[in-house]
DSSP file (Angstrom, degrees, kcal/mol; ACC not computed):
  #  RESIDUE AA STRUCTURE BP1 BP2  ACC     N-H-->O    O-->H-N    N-H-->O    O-->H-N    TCO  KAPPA ALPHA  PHI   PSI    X-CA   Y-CA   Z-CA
    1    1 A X     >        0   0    0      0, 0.0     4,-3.2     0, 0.0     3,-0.2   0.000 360.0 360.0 360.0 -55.2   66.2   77.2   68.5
    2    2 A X  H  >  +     0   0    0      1,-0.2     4,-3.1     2,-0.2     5,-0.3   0.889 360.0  52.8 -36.2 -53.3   68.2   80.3   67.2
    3    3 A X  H  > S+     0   0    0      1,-0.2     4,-2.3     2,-0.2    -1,-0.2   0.964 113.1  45.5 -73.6 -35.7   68.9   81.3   71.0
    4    4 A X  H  > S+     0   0    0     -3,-0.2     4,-1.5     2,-0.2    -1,-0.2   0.872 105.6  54.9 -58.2 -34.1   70.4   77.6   71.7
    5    5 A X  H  < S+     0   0    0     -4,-3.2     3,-0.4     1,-0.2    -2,-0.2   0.960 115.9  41.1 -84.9 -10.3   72.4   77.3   68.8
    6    6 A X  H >< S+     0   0    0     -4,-3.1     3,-1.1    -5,-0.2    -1,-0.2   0.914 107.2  58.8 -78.3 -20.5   74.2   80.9   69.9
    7    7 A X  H 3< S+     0   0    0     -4,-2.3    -2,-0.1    -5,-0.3    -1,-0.1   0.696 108.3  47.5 -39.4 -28.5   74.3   79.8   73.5
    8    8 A X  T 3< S+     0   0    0     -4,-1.5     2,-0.4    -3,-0.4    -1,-0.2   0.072  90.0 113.6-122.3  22.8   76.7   76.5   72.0
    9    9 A X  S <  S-     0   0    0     -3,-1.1     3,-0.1    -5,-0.1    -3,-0.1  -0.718  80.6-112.4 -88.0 132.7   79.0   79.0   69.9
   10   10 A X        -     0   0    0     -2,-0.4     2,-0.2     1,-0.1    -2,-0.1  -0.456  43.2 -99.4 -70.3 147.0   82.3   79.2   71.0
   11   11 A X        -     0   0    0     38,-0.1     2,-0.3    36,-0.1    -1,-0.1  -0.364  37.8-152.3 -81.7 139.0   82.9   82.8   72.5
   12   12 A X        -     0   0    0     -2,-0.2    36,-1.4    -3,-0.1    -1,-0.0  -0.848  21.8-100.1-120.8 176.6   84.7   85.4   70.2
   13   13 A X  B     -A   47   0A   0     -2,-0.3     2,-0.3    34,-0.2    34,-0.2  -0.351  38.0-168.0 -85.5 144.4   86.9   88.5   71.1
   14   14 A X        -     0   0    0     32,-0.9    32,-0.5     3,-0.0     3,-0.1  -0.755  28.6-126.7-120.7 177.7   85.1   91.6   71.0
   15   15 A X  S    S-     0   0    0      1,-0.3     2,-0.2    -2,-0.3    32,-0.1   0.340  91.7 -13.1 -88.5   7.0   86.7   95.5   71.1
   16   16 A X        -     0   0    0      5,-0.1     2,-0.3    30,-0.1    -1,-0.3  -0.695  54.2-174.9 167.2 137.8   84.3   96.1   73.9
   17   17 A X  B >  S-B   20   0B   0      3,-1.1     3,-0.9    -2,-0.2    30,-0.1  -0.920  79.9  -9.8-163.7 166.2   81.4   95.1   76.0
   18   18 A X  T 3  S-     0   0    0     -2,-0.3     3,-0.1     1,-0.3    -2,-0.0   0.655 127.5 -52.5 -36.4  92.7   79.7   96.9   78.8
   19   19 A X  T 3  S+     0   0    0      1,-0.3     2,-0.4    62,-0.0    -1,-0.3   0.729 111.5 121.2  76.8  32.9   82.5   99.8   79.1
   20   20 A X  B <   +B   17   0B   0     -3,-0.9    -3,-1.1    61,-0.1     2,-0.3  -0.963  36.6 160.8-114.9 138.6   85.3   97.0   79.4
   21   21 A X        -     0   0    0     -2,-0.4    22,-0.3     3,-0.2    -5,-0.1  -0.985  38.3 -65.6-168.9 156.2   88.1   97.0   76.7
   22   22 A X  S    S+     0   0    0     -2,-0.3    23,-0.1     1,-0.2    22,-0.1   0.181 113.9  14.8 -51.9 146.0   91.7   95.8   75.8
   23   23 A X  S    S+     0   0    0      1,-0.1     2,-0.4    22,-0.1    -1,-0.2   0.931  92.0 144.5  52.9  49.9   94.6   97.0   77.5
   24   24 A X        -     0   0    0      2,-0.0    -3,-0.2    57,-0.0    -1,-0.1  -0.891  45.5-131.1-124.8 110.4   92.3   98.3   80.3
   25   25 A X        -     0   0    0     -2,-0.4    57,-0.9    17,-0.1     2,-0.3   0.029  37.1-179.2 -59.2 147.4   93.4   98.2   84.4
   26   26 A X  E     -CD  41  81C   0     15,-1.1    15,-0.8    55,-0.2     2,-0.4  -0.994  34.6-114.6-138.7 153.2   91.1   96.9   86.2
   27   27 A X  E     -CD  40  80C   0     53,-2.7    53,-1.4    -2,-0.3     2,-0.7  -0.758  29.9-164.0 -87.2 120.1   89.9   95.8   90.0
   28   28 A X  E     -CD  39  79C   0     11,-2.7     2,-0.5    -2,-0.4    11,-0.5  -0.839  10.5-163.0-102.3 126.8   89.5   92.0   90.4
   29   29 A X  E     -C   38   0C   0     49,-4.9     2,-0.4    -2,-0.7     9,-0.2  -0.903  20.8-169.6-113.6 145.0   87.6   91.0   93.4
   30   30 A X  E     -C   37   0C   0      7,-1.1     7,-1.7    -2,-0.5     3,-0.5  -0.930   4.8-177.6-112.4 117.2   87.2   88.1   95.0
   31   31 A X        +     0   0    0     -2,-0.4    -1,-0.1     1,-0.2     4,-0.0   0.567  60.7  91.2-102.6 -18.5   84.6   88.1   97.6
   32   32 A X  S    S+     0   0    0     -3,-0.1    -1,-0.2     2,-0.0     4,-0.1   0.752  79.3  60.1 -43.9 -44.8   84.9   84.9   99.0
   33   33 A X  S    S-     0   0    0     -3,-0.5     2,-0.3     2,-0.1     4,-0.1  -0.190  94.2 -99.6 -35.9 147.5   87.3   85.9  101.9
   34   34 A X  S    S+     0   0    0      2,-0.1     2,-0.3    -2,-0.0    -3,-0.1  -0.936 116.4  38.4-138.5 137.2   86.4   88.1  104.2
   35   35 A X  S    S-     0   0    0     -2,-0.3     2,-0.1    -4,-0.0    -2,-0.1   0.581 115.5-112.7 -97.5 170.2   87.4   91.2  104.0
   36   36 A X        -     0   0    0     -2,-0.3    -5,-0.2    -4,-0.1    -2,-0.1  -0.453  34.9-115.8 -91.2 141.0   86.8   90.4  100.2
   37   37 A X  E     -C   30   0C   0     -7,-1.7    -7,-1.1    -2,-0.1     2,-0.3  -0.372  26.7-158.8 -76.7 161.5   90.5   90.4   98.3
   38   38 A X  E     +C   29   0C   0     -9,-0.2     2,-0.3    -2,-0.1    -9,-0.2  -0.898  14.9 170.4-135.7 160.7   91.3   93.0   95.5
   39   39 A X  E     -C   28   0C   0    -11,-0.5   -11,-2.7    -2,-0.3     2,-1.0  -0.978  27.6-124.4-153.0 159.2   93.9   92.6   92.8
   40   40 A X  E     +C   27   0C   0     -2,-0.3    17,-0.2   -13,-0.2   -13,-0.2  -0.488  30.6 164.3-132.3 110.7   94.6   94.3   90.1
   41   41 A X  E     -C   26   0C   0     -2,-1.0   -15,-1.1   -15,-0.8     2,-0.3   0.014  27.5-134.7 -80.5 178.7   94.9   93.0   86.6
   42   42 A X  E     -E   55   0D   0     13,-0.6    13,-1.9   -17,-0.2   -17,-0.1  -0.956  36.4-108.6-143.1 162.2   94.9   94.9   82.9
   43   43 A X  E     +E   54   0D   0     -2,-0.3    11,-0.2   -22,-0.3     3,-0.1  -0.343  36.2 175.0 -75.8 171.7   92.7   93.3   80.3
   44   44 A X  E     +     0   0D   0      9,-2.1     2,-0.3     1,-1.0    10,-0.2   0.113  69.5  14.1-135.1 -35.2   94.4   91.6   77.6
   45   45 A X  E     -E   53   0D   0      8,-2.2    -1,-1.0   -23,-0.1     8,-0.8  -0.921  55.2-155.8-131.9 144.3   91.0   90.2   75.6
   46   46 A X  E     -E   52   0D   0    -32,-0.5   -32,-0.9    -2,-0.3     2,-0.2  -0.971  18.4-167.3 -84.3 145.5   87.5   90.8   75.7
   47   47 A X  B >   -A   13   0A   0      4,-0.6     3,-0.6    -2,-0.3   -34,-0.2  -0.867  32.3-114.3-131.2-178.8   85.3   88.2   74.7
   48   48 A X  T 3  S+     0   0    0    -36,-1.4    -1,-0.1    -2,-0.2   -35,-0.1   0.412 106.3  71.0 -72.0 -10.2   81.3   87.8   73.7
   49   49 A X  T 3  S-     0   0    0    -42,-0.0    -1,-0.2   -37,-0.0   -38,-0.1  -0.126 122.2 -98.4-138.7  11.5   80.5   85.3   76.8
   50   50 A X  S <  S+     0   0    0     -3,-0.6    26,-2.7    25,-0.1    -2,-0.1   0.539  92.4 128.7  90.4  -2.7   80.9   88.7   79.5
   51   51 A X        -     0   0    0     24,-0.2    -4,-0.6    25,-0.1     2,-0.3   0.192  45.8-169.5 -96.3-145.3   84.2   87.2   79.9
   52   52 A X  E     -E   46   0D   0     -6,-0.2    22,-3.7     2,-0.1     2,-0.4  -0.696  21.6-139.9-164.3 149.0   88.3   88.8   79.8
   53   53 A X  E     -E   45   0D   0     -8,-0.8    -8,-2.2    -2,-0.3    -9,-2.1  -0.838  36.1-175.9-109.4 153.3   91.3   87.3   79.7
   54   54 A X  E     -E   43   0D   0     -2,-0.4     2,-0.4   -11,-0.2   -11,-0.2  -0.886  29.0-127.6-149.7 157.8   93.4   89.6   81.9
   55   55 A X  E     -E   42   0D   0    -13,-1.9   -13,-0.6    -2,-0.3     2,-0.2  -0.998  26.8-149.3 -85.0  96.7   97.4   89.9   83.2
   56   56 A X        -     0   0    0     -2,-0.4   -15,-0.2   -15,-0.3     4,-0.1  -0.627  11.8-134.7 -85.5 147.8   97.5   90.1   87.1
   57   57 A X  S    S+     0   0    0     -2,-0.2     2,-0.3   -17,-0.2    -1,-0.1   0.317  93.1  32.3 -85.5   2.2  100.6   92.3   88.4
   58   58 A X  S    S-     0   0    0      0, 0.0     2,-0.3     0, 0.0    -2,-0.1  -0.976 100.7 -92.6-136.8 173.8  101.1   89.7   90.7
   59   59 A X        -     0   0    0     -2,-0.3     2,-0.1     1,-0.1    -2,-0.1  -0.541  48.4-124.0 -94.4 158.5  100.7   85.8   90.9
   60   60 A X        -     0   0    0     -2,-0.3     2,-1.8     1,-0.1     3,-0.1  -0.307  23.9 -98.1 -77.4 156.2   97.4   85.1   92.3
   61   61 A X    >   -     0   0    0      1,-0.2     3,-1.7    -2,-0.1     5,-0.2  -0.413  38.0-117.6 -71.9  79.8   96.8   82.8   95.6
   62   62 A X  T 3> S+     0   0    0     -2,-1.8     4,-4.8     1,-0.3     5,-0.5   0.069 116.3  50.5   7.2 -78.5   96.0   79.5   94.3
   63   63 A X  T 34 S+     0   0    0      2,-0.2     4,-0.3     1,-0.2    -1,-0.3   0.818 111.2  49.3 -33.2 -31.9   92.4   79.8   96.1
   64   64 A X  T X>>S+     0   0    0     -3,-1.7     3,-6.3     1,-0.2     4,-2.4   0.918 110.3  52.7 -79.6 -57.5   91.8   83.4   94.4
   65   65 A X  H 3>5S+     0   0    0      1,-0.3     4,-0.9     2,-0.2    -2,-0.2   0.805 105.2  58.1 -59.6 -19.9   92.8   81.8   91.1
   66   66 A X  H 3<5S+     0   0    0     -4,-4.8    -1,-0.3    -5,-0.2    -2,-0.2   0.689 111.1  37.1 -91.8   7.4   90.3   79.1   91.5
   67   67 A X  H <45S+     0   0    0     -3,-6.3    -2,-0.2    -5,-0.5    -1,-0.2   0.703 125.3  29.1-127.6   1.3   87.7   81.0   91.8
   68   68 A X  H  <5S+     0   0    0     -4,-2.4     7,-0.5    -5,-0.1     2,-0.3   0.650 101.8  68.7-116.3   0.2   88.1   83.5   89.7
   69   69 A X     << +     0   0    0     -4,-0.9     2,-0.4    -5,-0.5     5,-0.2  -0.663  60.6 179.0 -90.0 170.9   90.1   82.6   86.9
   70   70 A X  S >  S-     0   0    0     -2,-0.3     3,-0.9     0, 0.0    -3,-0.0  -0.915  71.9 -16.7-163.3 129.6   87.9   79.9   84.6
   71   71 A X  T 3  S-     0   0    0     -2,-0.4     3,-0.1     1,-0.2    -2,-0.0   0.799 128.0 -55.2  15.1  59.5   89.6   78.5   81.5
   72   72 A X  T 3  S+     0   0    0      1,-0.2     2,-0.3   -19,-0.0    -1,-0.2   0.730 121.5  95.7  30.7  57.4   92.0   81.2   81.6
   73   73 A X    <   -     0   0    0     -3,-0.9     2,-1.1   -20,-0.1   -20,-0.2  -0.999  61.7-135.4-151.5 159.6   89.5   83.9   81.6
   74   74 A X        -     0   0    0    -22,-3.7     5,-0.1    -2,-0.3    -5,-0.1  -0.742  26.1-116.5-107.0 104.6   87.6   86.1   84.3
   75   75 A X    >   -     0   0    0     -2,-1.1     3,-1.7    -7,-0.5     2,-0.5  -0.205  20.3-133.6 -38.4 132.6   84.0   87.0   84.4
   76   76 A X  T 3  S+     0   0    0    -26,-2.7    -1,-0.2     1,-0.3   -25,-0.1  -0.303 101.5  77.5 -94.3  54.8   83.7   90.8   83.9
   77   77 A X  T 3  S+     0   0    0     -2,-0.5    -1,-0.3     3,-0.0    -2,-0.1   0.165  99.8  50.6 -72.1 -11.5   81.0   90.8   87.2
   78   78 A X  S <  S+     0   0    0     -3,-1.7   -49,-4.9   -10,-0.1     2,-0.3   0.615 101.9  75.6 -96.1  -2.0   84.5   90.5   89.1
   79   79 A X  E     -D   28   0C   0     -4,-0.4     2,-0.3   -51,-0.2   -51,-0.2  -0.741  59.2-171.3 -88.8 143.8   86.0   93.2   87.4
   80   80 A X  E     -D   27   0C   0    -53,-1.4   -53,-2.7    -2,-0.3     2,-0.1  -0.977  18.2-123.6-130.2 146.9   85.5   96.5   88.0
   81   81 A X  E     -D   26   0C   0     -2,-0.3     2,-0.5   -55,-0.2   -55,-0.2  -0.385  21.4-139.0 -69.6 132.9   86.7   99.7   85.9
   82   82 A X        -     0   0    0    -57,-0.9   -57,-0.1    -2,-0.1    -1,-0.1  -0.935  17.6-109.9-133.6 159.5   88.6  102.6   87.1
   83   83 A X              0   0    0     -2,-0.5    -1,-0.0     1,-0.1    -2,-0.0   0.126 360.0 360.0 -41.3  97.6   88.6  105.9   86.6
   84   84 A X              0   0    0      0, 0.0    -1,-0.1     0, 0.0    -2,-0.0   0.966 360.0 360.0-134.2 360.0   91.5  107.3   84.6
């Protein structure tokens, strides 16, 4: 019961979760294409639900933006970090 009623909690912003955090560039992929697309985005948000709201340096191609943006947020499995 405990694990449903946090599952149906609206997500909140966190300062970090696994090694992702605000104001931080990141690699967005989209893998659907092939070769698989990269873009590159900076966090703006993390939140509790794995997810980030992010800034792309450029606007996305409708098709990239539908599958990786999701109520104006990005799953961090399609981010990846880099090195700086």
């Amino acid at each position: 019961m405990l694990q449903q009623s946090l599952a149906t909690q609206a997500p909140v912003k966190v300062s970090e979760k696994w090694g992702f955090c605000e104001n931080q560039r990141v690699l967005a992929q989209d893998v659907k294409p092939w070769p698989p697309q990269h873009y590159n985005p900076t966090i703006i948000w993390v939140w509790s639900d794995a997810t980030a709201t992010v800034k792309f340096d450029h606007d996305l191609p409708y098709d990239a933006e539908r599958r990786l943006v999701q109520s104006d947020r990005v799953e961090l499995h399609h981010l990846t970090r880099i090195p700086s």
